[in-house]
C-alpha positions in Angstrom: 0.0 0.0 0.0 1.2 3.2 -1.1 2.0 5.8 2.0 0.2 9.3 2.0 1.5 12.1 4.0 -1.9 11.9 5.8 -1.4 8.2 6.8 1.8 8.4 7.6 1.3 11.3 10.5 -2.1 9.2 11.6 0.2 6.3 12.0 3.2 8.4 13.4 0.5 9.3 16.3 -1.1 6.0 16.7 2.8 5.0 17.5 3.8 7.8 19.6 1.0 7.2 21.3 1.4 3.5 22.1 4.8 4.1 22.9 4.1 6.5 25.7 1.4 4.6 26.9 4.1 1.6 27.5 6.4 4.4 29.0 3.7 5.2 31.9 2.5 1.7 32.3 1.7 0.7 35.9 3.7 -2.4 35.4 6.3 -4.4 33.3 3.6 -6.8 31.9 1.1 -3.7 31.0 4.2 -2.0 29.6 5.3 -5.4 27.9 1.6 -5.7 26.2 1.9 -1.6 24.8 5.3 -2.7 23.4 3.6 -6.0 21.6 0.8 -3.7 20.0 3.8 -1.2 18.7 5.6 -4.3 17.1 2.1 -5.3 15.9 1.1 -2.1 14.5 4.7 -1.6 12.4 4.1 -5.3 11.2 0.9 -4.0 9.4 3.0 -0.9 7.9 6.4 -2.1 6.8 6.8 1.8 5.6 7.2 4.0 8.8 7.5 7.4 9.7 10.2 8.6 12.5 9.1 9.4 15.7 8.6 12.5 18.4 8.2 12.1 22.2 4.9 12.4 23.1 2.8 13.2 26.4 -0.4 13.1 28.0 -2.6 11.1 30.4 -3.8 7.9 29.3 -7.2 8.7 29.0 -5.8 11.7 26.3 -3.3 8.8 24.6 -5.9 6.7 24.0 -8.2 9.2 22.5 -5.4 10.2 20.5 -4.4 6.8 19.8 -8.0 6.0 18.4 -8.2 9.1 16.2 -5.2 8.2 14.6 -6.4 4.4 14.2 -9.4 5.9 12.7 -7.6 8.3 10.2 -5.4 4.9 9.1 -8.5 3.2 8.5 -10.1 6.3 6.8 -7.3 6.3 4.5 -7.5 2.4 3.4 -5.4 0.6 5.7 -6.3 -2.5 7.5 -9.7 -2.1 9.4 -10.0 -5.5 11.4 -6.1 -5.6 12.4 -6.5 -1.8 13.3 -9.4 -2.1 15.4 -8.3 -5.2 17.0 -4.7 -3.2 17.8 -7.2 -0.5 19.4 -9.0 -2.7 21.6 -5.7 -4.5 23.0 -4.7 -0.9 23.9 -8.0 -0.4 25.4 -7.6 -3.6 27.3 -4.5 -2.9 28.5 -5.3 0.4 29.6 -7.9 -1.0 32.1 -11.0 1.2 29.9 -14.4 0.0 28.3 -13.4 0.9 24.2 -15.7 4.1 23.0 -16.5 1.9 20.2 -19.6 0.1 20.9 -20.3 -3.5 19.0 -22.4 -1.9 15.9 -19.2 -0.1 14.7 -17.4 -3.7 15.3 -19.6 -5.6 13.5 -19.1 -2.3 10.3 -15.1 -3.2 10.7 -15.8 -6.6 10.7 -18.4 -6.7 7.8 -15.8 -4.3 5.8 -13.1 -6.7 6.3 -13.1 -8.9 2.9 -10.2 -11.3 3.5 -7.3 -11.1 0.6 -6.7 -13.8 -1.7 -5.2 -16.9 -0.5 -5.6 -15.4 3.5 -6.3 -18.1 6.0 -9.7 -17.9 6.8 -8.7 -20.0 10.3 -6.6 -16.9 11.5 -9.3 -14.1 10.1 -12.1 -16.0 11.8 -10.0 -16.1 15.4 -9.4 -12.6 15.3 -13.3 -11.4 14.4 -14.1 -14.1 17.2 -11.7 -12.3 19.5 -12.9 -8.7 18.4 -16.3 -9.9 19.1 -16.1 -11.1 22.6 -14.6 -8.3 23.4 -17.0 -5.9 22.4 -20.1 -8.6 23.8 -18.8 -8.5 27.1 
């Protein structure tokens, strides 16, 4: 997927934002579980921007955090992984997602698997964004 300058600042916040959320975790396996969303979220963009410090509470990095995820998805990029990435960082964060289950089940329902994708692995992760949003 080709890079705009408009993706590439959403996804320069989304991973500012992750990364200072792992700086101010209350402990190393919160921290650990930021870190693992970061290496998740350059997996799905290969092409990244570089990076500036950023601050805030974690109520304001996670707000920030899902703007940016929505600007990526906005722009084309992948709306399943994204939205899964935003509700581990939800998770970890100890907060109940903004997103209620209607916009899961748009992200889900918009999610057409490429060709020759394993429909096993797709069908685990909608299962797992599902639950989470059910309970």
């Amino acid at each position: 997927m080709f890079m705009t300058l408009a993706h590439a600042i959403a996804l320069a916040e989304a991973r500012s934002c992750l990364a200072a959320l792992a700086d101010t975790a209350s402990d190393i396996y919160q921290s650990n579980h930021y870190e693992r969303l970061l290496v998740d979220l350059d997996g799905l963009h290969p092409i990244g921007p570089g990076l500036a410090p950023t601050t805030g509470t974690k109520a304001e990095l996670l707000d920030r955090l899902e703007a940016a995820v929505d600007q990526m998805i906005d722009l084309g990029g992948d709306g399943l992984n994204l939205e899964l990435l935003l509700t581990g960082a939800f998770e970890a964060a100890g907060f109940p997602q903004a997103n209620d289950s209607n916009v899961c089940l748009s992200v889900v329902a918009d999610s057409v698997p490429p060709h020759g994708a394993s429909t096993h692995l797709i069908t685990r992760r909608v299962l797992g964004l599902l639950a989470y949003h059910i309970t």
